[in-house]
MIROLUM-160628 format. One line per field, with one value per residue (C-alpha): residue in three letters; x, y, z. Coordinates in steps of 0.02 Angstrom, whole numbers. Layout:
# MIROLUM-160628
voke: [ALA	...]
x: [X	...]
y: [Y	...]
z: [Z	...]
This chain:
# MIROLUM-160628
voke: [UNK	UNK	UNK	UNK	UNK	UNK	UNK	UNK	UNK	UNK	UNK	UNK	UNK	UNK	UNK	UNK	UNK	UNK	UNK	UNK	UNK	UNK	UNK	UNK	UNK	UNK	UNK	UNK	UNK	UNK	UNK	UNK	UNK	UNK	UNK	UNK	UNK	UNK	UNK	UNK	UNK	UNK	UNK	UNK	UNK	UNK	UNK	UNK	UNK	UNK	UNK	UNK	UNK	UNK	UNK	UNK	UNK	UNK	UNK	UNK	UNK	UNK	UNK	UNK	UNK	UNK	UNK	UNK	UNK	UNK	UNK	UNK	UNK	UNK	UNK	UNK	UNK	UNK	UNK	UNK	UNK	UNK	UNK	UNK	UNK	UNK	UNK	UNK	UNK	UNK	UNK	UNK	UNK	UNK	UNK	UNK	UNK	UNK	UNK	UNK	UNK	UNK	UNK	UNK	UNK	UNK	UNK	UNK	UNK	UNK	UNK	UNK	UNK	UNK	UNK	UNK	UNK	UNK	UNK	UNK	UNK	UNK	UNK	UNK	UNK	UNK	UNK	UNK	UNK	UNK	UNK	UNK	UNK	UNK	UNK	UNK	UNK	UNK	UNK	UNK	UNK	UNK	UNK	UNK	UNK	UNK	UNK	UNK	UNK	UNK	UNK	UNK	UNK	UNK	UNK	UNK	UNK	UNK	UNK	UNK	UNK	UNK	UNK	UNK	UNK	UNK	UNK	UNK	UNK	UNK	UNK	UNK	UNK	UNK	UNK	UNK	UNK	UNK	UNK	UNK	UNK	UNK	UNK	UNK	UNK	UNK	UNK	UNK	UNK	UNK	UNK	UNK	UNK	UNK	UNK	UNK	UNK	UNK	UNK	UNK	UNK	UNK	UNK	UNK	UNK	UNK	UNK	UNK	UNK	UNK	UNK	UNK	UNK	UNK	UNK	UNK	UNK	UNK	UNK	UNK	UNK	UNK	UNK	UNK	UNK	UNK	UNK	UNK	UNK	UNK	UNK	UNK	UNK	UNK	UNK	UNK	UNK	UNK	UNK	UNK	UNK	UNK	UNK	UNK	UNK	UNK	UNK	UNK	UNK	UNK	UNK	UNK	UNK	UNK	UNK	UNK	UNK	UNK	UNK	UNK	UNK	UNK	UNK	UNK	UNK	UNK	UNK	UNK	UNK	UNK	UNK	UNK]
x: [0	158	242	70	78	235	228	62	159	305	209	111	294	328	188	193	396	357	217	316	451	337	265	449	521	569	442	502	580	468	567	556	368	271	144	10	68	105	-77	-80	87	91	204	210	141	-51	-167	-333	-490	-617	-739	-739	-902	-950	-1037	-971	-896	-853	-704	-624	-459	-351	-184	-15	49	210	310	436	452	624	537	454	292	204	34	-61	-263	-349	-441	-360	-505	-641	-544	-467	-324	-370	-237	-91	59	192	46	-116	-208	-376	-490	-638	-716	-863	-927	-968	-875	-720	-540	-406	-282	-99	58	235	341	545	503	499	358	140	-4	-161	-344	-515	-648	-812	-912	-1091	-1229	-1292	-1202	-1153	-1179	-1067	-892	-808	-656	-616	-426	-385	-207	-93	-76	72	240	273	402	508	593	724	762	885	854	1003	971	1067	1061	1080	915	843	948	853	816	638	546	399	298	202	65	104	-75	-203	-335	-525	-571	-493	-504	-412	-252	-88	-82	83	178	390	513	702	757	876	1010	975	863	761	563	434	258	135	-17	-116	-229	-402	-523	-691	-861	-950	-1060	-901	-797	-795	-635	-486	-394	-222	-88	-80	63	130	275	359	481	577	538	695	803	851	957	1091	1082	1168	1346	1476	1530	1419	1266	1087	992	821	675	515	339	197	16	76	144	308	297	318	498	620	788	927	1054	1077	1240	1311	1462	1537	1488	1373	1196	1167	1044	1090	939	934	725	650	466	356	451	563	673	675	865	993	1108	1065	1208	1260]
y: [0	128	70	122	277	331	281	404	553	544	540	671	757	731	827	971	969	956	1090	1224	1199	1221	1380	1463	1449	1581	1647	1633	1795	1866	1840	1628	1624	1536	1634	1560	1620	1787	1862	1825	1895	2001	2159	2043	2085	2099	2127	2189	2233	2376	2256	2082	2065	2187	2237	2210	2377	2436	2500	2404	2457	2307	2366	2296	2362	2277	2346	2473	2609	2493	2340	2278	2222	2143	2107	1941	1911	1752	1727	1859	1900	2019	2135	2305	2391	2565	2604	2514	2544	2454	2471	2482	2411	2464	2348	2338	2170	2163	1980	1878	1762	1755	1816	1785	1933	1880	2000	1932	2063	2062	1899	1807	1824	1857	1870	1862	1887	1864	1967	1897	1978	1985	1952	2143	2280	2439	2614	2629	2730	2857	2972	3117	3197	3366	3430	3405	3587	3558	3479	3290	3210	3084	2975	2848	2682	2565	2378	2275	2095	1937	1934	2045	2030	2096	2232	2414	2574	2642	2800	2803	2970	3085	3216	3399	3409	3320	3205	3274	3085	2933	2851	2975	2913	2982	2924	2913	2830	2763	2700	2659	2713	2606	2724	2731	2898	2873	2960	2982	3079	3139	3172	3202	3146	3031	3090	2993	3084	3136	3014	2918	3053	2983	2983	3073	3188	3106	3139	3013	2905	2791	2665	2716	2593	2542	2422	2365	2372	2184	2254	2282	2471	2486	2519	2542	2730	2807	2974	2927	3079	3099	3206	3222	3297	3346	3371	3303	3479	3540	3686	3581	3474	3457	3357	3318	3165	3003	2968	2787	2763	2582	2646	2769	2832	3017	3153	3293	3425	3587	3605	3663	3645	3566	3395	3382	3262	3192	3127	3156	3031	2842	2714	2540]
z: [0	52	-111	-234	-149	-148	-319	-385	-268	-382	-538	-491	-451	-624	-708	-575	-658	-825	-813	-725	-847	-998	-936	-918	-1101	-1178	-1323	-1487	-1565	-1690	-1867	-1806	-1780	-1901	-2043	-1924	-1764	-1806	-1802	-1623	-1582	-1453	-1525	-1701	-1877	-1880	-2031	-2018	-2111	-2076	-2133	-2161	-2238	-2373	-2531	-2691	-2777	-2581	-2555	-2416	-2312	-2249	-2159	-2100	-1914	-1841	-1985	-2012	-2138	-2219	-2244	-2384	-2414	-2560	-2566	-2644	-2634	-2687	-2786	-2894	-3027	-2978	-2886	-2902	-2789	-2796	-2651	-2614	-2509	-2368	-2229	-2320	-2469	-2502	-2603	-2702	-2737	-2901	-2865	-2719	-2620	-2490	-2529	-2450	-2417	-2377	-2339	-2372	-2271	-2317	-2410	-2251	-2123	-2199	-2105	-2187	-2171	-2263	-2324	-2373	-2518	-2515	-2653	-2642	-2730	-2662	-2733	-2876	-2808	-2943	-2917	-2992	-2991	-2903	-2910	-2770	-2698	-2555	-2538	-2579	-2435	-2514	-2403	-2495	-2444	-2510	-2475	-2486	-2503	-2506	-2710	-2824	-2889	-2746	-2708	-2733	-2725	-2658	-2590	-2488	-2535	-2415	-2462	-2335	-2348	-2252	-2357	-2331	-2399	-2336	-2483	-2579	-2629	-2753	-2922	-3012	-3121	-3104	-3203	-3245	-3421	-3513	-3485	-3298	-3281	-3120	-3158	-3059	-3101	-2947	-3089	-2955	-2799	-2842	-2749	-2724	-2761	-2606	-2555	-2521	-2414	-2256	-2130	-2183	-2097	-2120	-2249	-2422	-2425	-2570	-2597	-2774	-2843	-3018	-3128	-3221	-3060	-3119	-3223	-3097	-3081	-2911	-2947	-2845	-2916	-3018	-3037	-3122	-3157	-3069	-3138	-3032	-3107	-2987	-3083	-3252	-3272	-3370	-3262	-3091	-3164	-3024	-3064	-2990	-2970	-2872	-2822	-2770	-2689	-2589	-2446	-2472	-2580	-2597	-2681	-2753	-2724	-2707	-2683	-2514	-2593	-2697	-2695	-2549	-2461	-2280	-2298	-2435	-2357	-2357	-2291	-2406]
């Protein structure tokens, strides 16, 4: 009888152990968390939806928090067909959806870690959104980024833009277009800000904010010594041109520009 309970103390011993032991590991650093853990992360990458059940042709905001301004984020929905990014940047997308049924929204951040969330799509349709374009009136902040990866081909150059001006509409969003020349000329046009007609206004009062990169930056632009022009146009307007020049170095990636309005910038000095 002393020996049977003796022997159900110690295994009870052994789970009290094996409990207490569990309970003090050390959580898992962020970057090695599974794409499944990391929505419930505390201080991790989230993604959320304003609404997860909508009408089709509503325009729906899903954003990206537990990111930084340098990392990179690239958006995939599925299914693909039916829908239309009419925003889309490194901490927002906003979506509109023109048939029923549930999409998946995933972010892939620094080609490593995604979150993702759902939205389901309803049967009814919702009043019919339109923008118009109004011309941007204030400054435009660039802020340059240079992401350097493990391989060349994914080794670039980026800007995130920022309106001066505070957005009446909060689905109001920049609309430009960039691109690398063949002979390395970096352009980028601000034509203007969409605007969405006025039985859509709703929220605002923050600034715009867009993620401009270069196609054709396979093509190994990055030297180590060398100076790329870089042109500018706000409101598809040869009167608003600003140039200037980009300027690699080893160690270094610098700007050369002299403007302290219409298009400025944040930094003029990036490291390699």
């Amino acid at each position: 009888m002393k020996k049977s309970t003796y022997a159900l103390l110690a295994l009870i011993l052994i789970y009290i152990l094996n409990g207490c032991s569990k309970s003090q590991l050390t959580p898992a650093p962020k970057n090695k968390l599974t794409a499944s853990s990391l929505n419930s992360a505390p201080g991790g990458l989230q993604l959320t939806v304003s609404n997860q059940r909508v009408s089709q042709n509503f325009a729906d905001t899903v954003r990206i928090s537990g990111t930084s301004s340098a990392d990179s984020v690239h958006w995939f929905i599925s299914p693909n067909a039916n829908v239309s990014s009419l925003q889309k940047t490194n901490n927002l997308n906003i979506l509109s959806f023109s048939a029923p049924g549930t999409y998946k929204i995933k972010a892939v951040v620094n080609n490593t870690d995604s979150v993702s969330a759902s939205i389901t799509v309803t049967d009814s349709v919702a009043t019919s959104l339109s923008f118009h374009r109004v011309p941007i009136t204030g400054d435009i902040k660039l802020t340059p980024h240079f992401h350097q990866g493990t391989s060349a081909d994914s080794t670039y150059l980026f800007f995130t833009a920022e309106t001066a001006d505070i957005s009446p509409c909060a689905k109001s969003y920049l609309e430009f277009g960039s691109f690398l020349t063949n002979n390395n000329n970096f352009i980028v046009s601000f034509n203007g800000i969409e605007s969405p007609d006025a039985s859509h206004c709703t929220g605002g009062g923050i600034p715009l904010t867009a993620t401009v990169t270069f196609n054709g930056y396979h093509q190994n632009y990055v030297a180590d010594t060398a100076s790329y022009p870089l042109k500018i146009v706000l409101n598809n307007n040869d009167a608003q041109i600003y140039t200037g020049t980009i300027n690699f170095s080893p160690t270094a990636i610098s700007f050369n520009w002299n403007y302290t309005s219409g298009v400025v910038f944040t930094t003029k000095q990036l490291s390699r």
